[in-house]
VODRENPA-691645 format. One record per residue (C-alpha): residue in one letter; x negated, y, z. Coordinates in steps of 0.05 Angstrom, whole numbers, plus 32768, in hexadecimal, padded with zeros to 4 digits. Each point is the difference from the previous one (the first is absolute). Layout:
<pt rest="a" X="X" Y="Y" Z="Z"/>
...
END
This chain:
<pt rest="x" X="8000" Y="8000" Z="8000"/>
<pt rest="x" X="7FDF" Y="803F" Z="7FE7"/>
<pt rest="x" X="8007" Y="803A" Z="8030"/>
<pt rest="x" X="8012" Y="8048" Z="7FEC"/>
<pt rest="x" X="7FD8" Y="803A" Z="8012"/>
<pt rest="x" X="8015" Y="802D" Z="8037"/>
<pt rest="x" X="800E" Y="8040" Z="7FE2"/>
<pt rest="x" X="800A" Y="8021" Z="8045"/>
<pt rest="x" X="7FD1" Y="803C" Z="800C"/>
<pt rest="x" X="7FE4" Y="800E" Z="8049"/>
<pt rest="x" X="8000" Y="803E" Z="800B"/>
<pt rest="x" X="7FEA" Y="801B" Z="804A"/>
<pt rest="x" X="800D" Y="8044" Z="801C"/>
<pt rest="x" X="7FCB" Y="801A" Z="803D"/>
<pt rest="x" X="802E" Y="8028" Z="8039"/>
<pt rest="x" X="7FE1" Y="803B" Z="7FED"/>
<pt rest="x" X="8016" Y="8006" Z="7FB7"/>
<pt rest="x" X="8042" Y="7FDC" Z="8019"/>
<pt rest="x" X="800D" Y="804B" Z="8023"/>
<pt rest="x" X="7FFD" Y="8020" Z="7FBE"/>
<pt rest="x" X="7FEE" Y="8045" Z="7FE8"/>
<pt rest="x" X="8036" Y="8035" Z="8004"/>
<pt rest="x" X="8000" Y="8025" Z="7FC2"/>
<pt rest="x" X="8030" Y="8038" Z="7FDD"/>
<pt rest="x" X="7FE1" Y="8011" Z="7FC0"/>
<pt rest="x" X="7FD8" Y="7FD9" Z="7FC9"/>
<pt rest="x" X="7FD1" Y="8016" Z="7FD0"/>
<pt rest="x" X="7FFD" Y="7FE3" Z="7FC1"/>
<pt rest="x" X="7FBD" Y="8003" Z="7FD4"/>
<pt rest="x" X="7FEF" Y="7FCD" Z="7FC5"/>
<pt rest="x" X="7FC8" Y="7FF5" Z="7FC3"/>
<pt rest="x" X="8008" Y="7FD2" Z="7FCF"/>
<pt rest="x" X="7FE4" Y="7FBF" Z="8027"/>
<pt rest="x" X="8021" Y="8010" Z="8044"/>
<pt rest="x" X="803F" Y="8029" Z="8028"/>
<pt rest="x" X="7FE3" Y="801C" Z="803F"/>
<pt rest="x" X="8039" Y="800C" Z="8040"/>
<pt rest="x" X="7FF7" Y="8026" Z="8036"/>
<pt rest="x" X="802F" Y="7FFC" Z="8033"/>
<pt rest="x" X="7FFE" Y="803F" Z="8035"/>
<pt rest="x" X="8020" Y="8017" Z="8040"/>
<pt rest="x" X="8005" Y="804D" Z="8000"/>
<pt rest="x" X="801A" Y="801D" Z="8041"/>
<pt rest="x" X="8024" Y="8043" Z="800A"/>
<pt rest="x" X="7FD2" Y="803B" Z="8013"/>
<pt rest="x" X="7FC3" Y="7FDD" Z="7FF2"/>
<pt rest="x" X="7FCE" Y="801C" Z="7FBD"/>
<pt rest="x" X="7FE1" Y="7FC2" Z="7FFD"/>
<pt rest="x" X="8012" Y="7FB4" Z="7FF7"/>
<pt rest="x" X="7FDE" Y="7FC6" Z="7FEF"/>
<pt rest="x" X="800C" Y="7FBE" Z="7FD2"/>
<pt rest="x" X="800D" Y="7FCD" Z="802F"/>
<pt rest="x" X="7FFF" Y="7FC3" Z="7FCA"/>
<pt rest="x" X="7FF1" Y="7FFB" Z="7FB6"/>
<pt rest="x" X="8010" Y="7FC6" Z="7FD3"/>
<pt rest="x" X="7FDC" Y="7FF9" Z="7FC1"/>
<pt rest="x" X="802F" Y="7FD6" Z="7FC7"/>
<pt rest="x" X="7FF1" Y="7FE5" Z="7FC4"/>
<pt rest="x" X="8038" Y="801F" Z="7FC5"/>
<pt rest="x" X="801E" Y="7FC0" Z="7FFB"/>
<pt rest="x" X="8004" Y="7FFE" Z="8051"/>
<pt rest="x" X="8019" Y="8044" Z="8002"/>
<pt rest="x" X="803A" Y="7FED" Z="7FD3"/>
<pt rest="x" X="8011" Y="7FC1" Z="8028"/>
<pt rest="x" X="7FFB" Y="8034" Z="803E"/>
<pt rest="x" X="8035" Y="8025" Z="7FDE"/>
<pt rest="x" X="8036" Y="7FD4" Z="7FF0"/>
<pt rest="x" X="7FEF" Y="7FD2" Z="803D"/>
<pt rest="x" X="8018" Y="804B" Z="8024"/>
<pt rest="x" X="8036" Y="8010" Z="7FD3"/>
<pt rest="x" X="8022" Y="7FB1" Z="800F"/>
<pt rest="x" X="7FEF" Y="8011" Z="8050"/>
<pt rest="x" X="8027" Y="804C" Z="7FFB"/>
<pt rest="x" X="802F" Y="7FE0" Z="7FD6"/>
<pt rest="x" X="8015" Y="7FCB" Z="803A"/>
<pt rest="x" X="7FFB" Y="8035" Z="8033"/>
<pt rest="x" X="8031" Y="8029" Z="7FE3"/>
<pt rest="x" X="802C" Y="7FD2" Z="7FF0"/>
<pt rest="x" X="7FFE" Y="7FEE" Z="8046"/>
<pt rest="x" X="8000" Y="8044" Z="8025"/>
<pt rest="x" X="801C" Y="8033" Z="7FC6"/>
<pt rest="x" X="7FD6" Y="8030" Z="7FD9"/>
<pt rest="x" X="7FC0" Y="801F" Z="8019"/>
<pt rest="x" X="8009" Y="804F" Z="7FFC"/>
<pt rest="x" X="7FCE" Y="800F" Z="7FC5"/>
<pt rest="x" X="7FC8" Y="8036" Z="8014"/>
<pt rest="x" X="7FFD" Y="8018" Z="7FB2"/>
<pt rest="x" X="802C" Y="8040" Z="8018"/>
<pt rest="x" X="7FE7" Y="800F" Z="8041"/>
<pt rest="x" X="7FCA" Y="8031" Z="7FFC"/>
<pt rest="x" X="7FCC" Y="7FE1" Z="8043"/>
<pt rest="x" X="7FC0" Y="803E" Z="8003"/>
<pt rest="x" X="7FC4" Y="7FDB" Z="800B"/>
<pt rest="x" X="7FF1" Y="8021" Z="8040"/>
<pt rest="x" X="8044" Y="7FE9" Z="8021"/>
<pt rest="x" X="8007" Y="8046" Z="8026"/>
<pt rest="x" X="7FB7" Y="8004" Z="8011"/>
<pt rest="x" X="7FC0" Y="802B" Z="7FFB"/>
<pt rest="x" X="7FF7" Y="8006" Z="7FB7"/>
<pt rest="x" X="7FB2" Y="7FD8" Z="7FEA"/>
<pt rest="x" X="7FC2" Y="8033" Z="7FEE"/>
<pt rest="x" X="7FCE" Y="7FE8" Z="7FD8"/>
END
């Protein structure tokens, strides 16, 4: 009896990345062999934030990031209504705070 492969993939998680990142804007950059994310938390009143994780995709990877997010809001909504769109809202960078001097 031949046995099939186990197509499972282990994946382990430490407890420190398991607490996550908080993070309310993304930057997008890309070239032609790579798209580039940045994911940042900018606070109110505060000239400077940092990038607290970037992930590097391949295109390809970036597309199946895309649709693999698009299926995920798609659920969501379905299940808890629309998520208000941002498109309209007008958010100034410096959320109420000292404005940044180079």
């Amino acid at each position: 009896m031949e046995q099939q492969p186990n197509n499972q993939l282990n994946i382990e998680i430490s407890e420190e990345m398991a607490e996550g990142a908080y993070a309310n804007l993304a930057i997008i950059t890309h070239s032609n062999a790579e798209f580039v994310i940045d994911f940042v938390n900018v606070m109110p009143g505060t000239p400077k934030s940092r990038v607290k994780s970037r992930i590097i995709f391949t295109p390809m990877h970036a597309k199946r990031f895309m649709k693999a997010l698009e299926e995920n809001i798609e659920r969501f909504e379905a299940a808890n209504g629309p998520i208000q769109d941002l498109e309209h809202i007008e958010i100034p960078m410096n959320f109420g705070g000292p404005t940044a001097q180079a």
